[in-house]
C-alpha positions as CSV (number, residue, x, y, z in Angstrom):
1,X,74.6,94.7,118.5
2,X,76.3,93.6,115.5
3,X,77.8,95.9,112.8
4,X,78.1,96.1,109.3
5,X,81.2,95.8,108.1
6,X,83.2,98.0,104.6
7,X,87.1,97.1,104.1
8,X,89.0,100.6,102.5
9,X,91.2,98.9,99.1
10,X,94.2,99.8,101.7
11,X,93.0,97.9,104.6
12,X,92.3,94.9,102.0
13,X,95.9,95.2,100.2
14,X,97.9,95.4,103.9
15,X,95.8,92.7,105.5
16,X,97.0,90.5,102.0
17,X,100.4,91.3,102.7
18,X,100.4,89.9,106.3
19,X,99.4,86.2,105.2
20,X,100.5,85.0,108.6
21,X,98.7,87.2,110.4
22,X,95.4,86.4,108.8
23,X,93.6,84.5,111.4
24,X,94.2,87.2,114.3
25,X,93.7,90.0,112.3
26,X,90.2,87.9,111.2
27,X,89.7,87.8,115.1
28,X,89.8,91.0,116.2
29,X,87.5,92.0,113.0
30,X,85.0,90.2,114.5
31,X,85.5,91.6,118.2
32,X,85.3,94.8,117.0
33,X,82.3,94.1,114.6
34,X,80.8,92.8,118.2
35,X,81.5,95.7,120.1
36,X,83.8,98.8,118.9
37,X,84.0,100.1,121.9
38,X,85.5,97.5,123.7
39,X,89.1,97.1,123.8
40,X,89.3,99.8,121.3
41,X,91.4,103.2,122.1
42,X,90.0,106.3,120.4
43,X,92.5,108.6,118.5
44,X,93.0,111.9,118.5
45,X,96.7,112.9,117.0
46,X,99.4,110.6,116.4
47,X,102.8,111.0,113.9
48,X,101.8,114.0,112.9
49,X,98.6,112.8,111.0
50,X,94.8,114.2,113.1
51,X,92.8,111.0,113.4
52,X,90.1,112.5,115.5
53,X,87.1,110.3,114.6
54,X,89.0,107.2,114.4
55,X,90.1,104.2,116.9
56,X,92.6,101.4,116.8
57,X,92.8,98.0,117.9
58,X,96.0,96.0,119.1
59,X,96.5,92.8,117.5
60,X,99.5,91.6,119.9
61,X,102.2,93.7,121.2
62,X,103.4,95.9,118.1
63,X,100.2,95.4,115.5
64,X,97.3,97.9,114.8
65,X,93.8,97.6,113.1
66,X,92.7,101.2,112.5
67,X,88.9,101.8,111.8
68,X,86.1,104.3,112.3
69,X,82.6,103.4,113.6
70,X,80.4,105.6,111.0
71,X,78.0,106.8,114.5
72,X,81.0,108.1,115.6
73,X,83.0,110.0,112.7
74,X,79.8,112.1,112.1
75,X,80.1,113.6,115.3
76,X,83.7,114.6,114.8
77,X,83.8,117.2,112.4
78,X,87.2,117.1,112.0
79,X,87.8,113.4,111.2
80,X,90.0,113.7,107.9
81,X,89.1,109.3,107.3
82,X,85.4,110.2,107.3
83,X,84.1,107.5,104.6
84,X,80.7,107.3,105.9
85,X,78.8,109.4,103.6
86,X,75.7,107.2,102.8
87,X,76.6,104.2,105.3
88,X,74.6,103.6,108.1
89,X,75.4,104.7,111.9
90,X,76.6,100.5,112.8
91,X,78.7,100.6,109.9
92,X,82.4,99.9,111.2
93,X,85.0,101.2,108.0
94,X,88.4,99.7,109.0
95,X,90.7,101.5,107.1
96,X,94.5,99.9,107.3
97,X,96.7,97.0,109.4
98,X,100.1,96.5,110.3
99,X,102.4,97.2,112.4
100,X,102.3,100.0,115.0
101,X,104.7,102.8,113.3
102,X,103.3,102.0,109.6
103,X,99.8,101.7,110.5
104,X,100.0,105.6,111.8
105,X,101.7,106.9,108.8
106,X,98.7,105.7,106.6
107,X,97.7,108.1,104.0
């Protein structure tokens, strides 16, 4: 099954900052467009912030795609990144990249 996916202006505006990065970030899009569930860990609370409802995918050693599968979030009443409101259940909604530490302290 393939998902649909929607890009947050934050994901857009880190993923433009990390030019050379570009190519794997565009890889692991795709994976996770794919499948979500695979290779994916599923967050709960990290650096203070809840992110129950959302995953995150490693891109190498220290570098993080965080996203939320819309099927998903609904079921997690308190996912605080909930932008599914009118998208359908395949829709993926990656919401930032970057590095480990500043990918967590998204707001």
């Amino acid at each position: 099954m393939t998902h649909r996916a929607i890009y947050t202006a934050h994901f857009q505006k880190r993923y433009q900052t990390f030019q050379s990065m570009q190519a794997r970030i565009e890889k692991v899009v795709l994976q996770i467009l794919a499948d979500p569930y695979t290779k994916t860990e599923r967050l709960v609370h990290k650096s203070g912030h809840n992110f129950k409802g959302c995953r995150s995918a490693r891109i190498g050693r220290n570098f993080r795609i965080l996203f939320v599968i819309c099927r998903e979030c609904r079921q997690e009443p308190a996912c605080e990144y909930c932008f599914c409101e009118g998208l359908t259940d395949d829709t993926v909604v990656f919401l930032t990249v970057g590095p480990h530490d500043k990918a967590y302290m998204m707001r």
